[in-house]
MARMIMI-486170 format. One record per atom (N, C-alpha, C): x, y, z; residue in one letter. Coordinates in steps of 0.05 Angstrom, whole numbers, padded with zeros to 5 digits, always signed. Layout:
<nodes>
XYZa;...
</nodes>
This chain:
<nodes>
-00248+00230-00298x;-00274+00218-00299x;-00280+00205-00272x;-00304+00212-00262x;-00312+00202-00232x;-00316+00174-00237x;-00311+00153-00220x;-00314+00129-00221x;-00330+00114-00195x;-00351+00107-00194x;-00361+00091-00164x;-00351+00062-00161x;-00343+00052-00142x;-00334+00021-00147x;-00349+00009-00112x;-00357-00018-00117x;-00357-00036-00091x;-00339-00053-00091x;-00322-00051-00076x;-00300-00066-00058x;-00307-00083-00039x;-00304-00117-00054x;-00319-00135-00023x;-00289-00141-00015x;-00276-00146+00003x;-00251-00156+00009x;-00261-00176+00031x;-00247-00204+00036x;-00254-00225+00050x;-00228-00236+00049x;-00222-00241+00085x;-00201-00259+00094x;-00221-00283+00109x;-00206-00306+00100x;-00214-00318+00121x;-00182-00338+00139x;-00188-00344+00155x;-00166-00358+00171x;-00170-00380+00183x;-00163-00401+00179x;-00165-00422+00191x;-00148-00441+00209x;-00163-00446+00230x;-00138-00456+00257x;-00142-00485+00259x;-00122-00492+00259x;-00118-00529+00274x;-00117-00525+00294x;-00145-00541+00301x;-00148-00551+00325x;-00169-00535+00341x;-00169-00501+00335x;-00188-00486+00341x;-00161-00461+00365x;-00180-00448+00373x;-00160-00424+00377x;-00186-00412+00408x;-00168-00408+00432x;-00185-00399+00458x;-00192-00370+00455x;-00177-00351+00437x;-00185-00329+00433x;-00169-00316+00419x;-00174-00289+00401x;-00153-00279+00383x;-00163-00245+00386x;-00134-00233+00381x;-00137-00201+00379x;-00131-00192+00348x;-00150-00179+00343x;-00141-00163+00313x;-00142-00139+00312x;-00126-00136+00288x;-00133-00104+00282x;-00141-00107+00234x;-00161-00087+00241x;-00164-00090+00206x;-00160-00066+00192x;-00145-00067+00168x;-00141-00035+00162x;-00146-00045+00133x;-00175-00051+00132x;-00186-00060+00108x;-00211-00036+00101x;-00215-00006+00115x;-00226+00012+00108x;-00212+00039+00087x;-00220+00047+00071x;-00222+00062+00050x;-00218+00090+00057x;-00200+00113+00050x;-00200+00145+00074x;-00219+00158+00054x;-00225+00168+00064x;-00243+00193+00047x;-00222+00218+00045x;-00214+00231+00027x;-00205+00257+00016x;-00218+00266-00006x;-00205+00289-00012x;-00216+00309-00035x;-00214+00288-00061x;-00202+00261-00060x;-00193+00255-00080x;-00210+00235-00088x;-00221+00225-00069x;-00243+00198-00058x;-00263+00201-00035x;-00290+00191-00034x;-00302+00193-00017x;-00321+00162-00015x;-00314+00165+00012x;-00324+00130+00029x;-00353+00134+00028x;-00370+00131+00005x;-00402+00133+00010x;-00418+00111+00026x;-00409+00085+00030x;-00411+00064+00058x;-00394+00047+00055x;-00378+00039+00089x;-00376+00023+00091x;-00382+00006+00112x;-00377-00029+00110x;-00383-00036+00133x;-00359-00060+00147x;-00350-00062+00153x;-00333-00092+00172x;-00351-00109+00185x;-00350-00129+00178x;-00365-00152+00197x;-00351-00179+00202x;-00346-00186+00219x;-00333-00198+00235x;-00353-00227+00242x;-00340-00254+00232x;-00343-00281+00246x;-00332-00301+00260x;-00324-00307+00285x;-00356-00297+00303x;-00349-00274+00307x;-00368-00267+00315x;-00382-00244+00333x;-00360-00231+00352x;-00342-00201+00352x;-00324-00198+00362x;-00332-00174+00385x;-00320-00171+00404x;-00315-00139+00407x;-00302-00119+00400x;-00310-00105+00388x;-00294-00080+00370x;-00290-00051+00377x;-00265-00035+00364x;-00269-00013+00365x;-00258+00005+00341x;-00262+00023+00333x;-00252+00038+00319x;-00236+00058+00316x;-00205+00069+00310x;-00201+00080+00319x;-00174+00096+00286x;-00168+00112+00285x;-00145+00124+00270x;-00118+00124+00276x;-00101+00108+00267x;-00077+00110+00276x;-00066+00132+00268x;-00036+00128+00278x;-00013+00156+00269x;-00014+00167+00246x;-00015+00153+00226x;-00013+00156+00195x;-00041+00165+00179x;-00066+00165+00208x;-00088+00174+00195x;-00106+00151+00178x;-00097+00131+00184x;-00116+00106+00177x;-00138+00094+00192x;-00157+00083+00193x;-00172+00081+00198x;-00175+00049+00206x;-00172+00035+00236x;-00169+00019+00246x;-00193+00014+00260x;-00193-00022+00259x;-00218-00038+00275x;-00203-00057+00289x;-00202-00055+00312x;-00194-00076+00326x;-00209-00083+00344x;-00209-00120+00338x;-00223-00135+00357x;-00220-00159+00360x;-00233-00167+00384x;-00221-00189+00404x;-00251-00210+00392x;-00245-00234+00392x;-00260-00257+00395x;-00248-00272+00413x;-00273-00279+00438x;-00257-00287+00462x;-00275-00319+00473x;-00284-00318+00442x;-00303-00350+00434x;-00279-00379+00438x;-00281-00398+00439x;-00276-00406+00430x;-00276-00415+00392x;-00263-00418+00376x;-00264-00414+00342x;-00242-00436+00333x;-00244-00438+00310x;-00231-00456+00291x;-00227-00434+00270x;-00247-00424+00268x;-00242-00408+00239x;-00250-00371+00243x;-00240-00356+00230x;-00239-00328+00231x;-00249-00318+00197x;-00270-00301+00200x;-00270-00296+00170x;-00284-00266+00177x;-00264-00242+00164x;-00270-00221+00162x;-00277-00202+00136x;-00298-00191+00127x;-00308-00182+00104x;-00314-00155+00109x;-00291-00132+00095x;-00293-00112+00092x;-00314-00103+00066x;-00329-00086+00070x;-00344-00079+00049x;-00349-00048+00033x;-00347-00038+00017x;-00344-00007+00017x;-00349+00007-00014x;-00371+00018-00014x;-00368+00027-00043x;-00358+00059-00035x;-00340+00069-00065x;-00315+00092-00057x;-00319+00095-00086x;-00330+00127-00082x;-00328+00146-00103x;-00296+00161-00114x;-00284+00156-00138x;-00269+00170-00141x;-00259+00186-00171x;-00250+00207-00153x;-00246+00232-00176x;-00218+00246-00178x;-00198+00221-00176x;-00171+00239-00185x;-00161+00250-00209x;-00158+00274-00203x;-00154+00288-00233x;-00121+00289-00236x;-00114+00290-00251x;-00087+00295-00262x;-00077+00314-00233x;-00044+00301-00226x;-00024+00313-00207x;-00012+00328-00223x;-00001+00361-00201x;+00014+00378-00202x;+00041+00374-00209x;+00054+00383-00229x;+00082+00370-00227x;+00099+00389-00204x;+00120+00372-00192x;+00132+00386-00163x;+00153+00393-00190x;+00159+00424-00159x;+00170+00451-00161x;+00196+00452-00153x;+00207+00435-00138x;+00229+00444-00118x;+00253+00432-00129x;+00274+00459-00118x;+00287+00450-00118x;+00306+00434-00106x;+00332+00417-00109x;+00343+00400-00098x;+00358+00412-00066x;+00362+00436-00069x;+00374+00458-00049x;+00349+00463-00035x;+00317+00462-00044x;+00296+00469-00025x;+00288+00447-00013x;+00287+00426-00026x;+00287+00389-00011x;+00305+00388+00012x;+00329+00400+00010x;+00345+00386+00031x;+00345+00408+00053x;+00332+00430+00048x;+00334+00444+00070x;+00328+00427+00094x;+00339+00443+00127x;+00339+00429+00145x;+00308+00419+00161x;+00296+00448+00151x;+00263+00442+00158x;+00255+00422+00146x;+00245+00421+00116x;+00237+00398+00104x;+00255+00374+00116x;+00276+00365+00112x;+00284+00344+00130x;+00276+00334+00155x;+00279+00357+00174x;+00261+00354+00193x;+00235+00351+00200x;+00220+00362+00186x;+00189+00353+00179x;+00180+00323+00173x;+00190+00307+00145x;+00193+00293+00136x;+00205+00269+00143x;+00223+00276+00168x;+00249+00255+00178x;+00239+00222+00183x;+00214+00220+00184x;+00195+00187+00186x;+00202+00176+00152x;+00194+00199+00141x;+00194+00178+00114x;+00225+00190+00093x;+00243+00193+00112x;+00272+00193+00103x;+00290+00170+00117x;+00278+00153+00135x;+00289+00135+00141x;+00299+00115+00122x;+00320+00101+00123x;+00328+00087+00105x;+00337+00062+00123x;+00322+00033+00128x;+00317+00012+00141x;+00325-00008+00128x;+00335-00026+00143x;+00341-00059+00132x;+00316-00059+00110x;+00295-00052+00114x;+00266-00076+00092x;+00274-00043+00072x;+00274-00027+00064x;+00273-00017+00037x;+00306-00004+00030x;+00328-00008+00043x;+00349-00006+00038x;+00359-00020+00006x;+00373-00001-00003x;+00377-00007-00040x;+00413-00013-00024x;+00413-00030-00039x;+00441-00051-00045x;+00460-00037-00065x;+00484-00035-00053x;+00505-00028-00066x;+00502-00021-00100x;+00499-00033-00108x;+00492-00042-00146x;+00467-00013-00153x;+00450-00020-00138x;+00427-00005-00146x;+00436+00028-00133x;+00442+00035-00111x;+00451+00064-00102x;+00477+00076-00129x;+00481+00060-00134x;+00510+00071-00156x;+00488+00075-00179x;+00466+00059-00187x;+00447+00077-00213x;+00436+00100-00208x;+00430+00085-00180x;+00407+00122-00171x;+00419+00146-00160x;+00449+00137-00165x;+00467+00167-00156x;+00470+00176-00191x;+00479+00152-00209x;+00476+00163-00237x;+00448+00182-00251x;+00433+00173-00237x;+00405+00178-00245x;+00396+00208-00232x;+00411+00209-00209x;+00401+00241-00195x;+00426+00250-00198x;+00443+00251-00206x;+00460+00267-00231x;+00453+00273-00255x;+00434+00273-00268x;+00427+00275-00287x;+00397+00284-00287x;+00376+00292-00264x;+00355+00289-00258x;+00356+00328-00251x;+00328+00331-00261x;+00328+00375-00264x;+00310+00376-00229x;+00304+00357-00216x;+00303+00364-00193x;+00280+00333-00179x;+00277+00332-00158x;+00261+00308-00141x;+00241+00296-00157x;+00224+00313-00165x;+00198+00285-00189x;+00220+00281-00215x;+00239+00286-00224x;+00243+00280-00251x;+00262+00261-00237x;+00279+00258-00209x;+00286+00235-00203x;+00272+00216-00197x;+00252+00220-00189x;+00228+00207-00173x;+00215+00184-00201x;+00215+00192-00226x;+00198+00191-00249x;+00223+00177-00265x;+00245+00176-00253x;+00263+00160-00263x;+00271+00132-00252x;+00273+00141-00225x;+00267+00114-00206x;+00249+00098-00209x;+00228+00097-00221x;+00209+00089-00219x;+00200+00076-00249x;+00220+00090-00265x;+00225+00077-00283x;+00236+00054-00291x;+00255+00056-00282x;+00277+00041-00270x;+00265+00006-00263x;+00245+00009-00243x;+00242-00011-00219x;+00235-00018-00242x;+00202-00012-00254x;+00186-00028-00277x;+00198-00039-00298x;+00227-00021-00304x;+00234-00038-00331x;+00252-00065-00325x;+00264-00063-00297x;+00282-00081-00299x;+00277-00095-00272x;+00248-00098-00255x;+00234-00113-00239x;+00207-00134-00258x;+00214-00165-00258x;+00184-00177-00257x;+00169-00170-00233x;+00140-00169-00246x;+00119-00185-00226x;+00110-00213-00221x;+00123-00215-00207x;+00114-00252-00196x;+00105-00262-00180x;+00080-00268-00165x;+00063-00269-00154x;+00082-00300-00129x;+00081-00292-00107x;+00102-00317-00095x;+00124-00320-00091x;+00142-00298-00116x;+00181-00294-00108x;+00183-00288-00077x;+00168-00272-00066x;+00177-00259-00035x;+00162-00258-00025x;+00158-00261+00007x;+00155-00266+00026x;+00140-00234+00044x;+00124-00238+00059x;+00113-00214+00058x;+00130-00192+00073x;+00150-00201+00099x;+00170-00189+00108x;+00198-00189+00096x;+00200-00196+00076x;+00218-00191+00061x;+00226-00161+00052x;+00249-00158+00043x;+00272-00142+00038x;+00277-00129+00006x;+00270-00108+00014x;+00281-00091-00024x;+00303-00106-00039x;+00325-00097-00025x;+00353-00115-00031x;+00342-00140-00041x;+00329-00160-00035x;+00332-00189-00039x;+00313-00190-00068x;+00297-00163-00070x;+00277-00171-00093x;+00289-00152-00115x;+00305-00137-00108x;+00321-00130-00131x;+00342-00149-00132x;+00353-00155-00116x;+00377-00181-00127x;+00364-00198-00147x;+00343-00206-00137x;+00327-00222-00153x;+00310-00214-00183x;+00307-00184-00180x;+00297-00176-00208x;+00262-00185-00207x;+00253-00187-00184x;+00223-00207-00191x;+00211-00197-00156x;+00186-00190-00166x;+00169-00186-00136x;+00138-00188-00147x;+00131-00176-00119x;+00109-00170-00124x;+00100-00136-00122x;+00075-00124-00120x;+00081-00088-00115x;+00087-00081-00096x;+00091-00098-00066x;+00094-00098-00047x;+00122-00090-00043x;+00137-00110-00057x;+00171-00108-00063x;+00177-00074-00086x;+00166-00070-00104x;+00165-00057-00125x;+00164-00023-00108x;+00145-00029-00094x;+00138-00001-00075x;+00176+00006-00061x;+00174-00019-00040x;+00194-00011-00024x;+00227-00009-00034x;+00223-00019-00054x;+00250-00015-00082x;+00250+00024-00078x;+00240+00033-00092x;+00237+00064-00113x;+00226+00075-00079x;+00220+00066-00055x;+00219+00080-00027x;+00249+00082-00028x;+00268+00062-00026x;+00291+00060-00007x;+00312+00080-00021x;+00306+00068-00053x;+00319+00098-00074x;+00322+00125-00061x;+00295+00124-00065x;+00283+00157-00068x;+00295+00171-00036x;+00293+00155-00009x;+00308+00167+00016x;+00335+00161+00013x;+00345+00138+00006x;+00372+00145-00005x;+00382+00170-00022x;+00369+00188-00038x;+00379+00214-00036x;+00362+00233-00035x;+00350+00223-00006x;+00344+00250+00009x;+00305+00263+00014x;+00306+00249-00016x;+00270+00252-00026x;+00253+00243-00004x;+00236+00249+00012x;+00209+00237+00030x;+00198+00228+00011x;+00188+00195+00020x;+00182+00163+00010x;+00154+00158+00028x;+00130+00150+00023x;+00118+00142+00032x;+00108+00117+00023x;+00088+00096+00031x;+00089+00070+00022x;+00048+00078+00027x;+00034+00065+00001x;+00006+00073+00001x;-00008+00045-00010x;-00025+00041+00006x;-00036+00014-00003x;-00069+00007-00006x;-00087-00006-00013x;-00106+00002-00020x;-00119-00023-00048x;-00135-00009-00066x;-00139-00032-00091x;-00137-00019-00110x;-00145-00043-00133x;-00136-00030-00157x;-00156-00044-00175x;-00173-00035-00190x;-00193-00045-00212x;-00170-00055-00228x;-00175-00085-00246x;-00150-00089-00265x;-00155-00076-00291x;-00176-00075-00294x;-00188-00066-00328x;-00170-00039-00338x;-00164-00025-00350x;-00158+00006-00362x;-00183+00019-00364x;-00205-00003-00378x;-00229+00011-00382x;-00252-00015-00367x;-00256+00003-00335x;-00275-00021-00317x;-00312-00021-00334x;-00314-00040-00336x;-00347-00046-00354x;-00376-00035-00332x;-00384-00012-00331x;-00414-00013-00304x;-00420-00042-00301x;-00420-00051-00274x;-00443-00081-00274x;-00424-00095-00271x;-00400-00095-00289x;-00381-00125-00281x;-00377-00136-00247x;-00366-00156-00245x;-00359-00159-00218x;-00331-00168-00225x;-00308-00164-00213x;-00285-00174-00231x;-00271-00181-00202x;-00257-00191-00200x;-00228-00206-00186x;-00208-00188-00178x;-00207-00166-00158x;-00194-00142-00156x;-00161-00153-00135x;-00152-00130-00128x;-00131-00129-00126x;-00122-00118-00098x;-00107-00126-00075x;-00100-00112-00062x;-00070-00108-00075x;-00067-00072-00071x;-00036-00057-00083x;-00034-00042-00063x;-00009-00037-00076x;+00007-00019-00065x;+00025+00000-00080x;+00027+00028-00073x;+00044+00045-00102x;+00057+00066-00082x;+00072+00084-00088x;+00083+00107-00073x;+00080+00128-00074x;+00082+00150-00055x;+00082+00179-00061x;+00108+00193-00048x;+00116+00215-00060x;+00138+00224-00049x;+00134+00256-00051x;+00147+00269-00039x;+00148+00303-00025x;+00164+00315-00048x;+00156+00332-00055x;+00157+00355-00081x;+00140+00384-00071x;+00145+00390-00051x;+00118+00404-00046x;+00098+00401-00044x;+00085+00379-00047x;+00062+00366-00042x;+00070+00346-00051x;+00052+00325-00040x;+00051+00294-00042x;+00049+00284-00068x;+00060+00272-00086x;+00055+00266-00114x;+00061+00230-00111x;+00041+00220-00130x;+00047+00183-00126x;+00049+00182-00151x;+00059+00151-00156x;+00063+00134-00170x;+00067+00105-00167x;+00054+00094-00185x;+00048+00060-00188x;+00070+00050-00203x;+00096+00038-00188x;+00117+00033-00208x;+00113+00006-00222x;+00087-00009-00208x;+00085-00045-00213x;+00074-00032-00240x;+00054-00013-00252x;+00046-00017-00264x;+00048+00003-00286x;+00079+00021-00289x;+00092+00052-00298x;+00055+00069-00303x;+00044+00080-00287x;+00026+00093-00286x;+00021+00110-00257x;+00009+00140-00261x;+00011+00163-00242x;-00019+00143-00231x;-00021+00136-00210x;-00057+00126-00196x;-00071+00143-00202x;-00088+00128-00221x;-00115+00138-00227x;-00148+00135-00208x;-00169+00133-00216x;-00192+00132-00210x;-00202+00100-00211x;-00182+00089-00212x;-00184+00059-00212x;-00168+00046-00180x;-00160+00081-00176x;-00143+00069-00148x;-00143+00073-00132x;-00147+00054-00103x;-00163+00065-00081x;-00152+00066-00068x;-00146+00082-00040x;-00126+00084-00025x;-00141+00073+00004x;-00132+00057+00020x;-00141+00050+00042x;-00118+00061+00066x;-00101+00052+00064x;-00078+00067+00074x;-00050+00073+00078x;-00030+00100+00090x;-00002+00109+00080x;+00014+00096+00102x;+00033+00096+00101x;+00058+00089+00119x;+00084+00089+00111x;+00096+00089+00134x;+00130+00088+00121x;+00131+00064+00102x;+00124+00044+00105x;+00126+00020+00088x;+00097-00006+00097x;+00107-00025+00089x;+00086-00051+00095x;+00084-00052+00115x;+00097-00046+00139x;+00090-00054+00161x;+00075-00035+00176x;+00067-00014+00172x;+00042+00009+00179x;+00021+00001+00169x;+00020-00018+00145x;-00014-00012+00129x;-00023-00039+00135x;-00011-00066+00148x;-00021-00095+00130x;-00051-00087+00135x;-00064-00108+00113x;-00093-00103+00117x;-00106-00124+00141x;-00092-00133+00154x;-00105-00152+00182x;-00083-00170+00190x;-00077-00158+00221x;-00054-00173+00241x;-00063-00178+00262x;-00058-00201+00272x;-00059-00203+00299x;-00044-00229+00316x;-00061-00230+00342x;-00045-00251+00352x;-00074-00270+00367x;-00065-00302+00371x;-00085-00311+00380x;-00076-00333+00406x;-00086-00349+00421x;-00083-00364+00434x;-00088-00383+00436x;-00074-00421+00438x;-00078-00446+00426x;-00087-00443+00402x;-00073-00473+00393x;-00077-00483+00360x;-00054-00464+00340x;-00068-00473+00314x;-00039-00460+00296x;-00060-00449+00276x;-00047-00436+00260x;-00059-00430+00234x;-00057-00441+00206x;-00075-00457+00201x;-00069-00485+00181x;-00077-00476+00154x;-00091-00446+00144x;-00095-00439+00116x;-00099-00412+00122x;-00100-00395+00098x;-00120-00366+00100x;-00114-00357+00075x;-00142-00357+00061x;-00153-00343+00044x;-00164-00317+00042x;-00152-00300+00022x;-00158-00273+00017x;-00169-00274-00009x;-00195-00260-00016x;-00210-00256-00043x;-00210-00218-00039x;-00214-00210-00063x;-00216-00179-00069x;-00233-00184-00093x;-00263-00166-00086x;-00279-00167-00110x;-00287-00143-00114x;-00284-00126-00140x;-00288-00104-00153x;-00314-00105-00173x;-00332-00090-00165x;-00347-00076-00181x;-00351-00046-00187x;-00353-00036-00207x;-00355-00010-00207x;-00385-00004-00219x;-00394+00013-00215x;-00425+00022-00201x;-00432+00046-00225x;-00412+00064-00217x;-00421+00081-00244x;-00394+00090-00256x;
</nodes>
């Protein structure tokens, strides 16, 4: 079922003492595919910045800009209504002997990395070697892993830290989807599977009301190589639906945040992020 939604997203940042100038970048725009389409959006920037637009590596869609004002405060408001029509995913084909071929490896070799931030801890590699022993090929491991995280991960809004570590939020049993994503990433290249990290929003409803305005969500969920790209939302054991928007992919969190930068004098004394969802039709 096609779904229209408006997406207001709003950071704001606030500096002690005020700030001589700051560089950003925002990856608070929406991709258009076969799967979704960006019918407008807009970024607007306070104060008043110089900007540019541009696509990174991963095919995201970047604004970076300089305020070279003097400021105290930064407040950026992404805006975007995004048509979407994901229909039911293909189940992957391959086999475990066609995964590991040397091409696919080689193709894929970015998101087979296995890094300090989504590395699985001793404890957890000994299930997911049990688990792809027992698995008829990469999605039925994939669909197990992911099983896995949701049944025996909380969501807790504040356990971790945004550069934080897989390992520490499975030690802990408690994250947020942020942590949940890079859990069932570190798995899944731990044997061998291409892991990508996908981030974006998420309507909370199952069934969104036309007209509501509701309190939305920035997420995050994964997709992994089967022959084609196939995702899954382990925070929430569900394949992403039409409630789910993709803004943008990366090896992990640190390809997608939705706004980084750096500034000059003063500190950063608060910053508020709001996500507001309406769906349209």
């Amino acid at each position: 079922m096609t779904m229209q939604f408006r997406v207001v997203h709003t950071t704001r940042i606030a500096y002690d003492g005020g700030v001589a100038a700051s560089f950003n970048e925002a990856r608070m725009t929406p991709l258009t595919s076969g799967q979704q389409v960006v019918v407008h959006t807009r970024l607007d920037v306070q104060p008043t910045p110089w900007s540019q637009t541009y696509r990174d590596y991963w095919g995201t869609e970047v604004t970076a800009f300089e305020v070279l004002d003097q400021h105290s405060e930064l407040t950026v408001t992404a805006t975007s209504t995004v048509q979407v029509n994901r229909p039911p995913q293909e189940p992957g084909s391959m086999t475990w002997d066609e995964l590991r071929a040397p091409a696919v490896l080689d193709r894929f070799c970015e998101t087979l990395v296995v890094d300090d931030r989504v590395r699985p801890d001793a404890e957890l590699r000994a299930l997911a070697a049990g688990l792809a022993a027992g698995s008829d090929g990469p999605s039925d491991f994939a669909a197990k892993v992911c099983a896995l995280v949701y049944a025996e991960m909380k969501y807790q809004s504040g356990s971790t830290k945004v550069h934080g570590h897989a390992s520490d939020a499975w030690a802990a049993r408690a994250g947020v989807c942020q942590d949940m994503a890079h859990v069932a990433i570190g798995v899944l290249r731990a044997a061998q599977v291409p892991a990508r990290y996908v981030s974006g929003y998420l309507h909370p409803r199952r069934e969104p009301e036309v007209g509501e305005t509701v309190t939305g969500e920035s997420h995050a969920w994964i997709e992994w190589w089967d022959g084609a790209w196939i995702g899954f939302d382990p925070t929430n054991d569900v394949a992403p639906g039409d409630r789910h928007v993709v803004v943008a992919r990366g090896r992990d969190y640190t390809d997608v945040p939705p706004l980084t930068g750096i500034f000059s004098g003063g500190s950063t004394s608060s910053m508020a992020v709001a996500v507001q969802v309406t769906r349209l039709s």
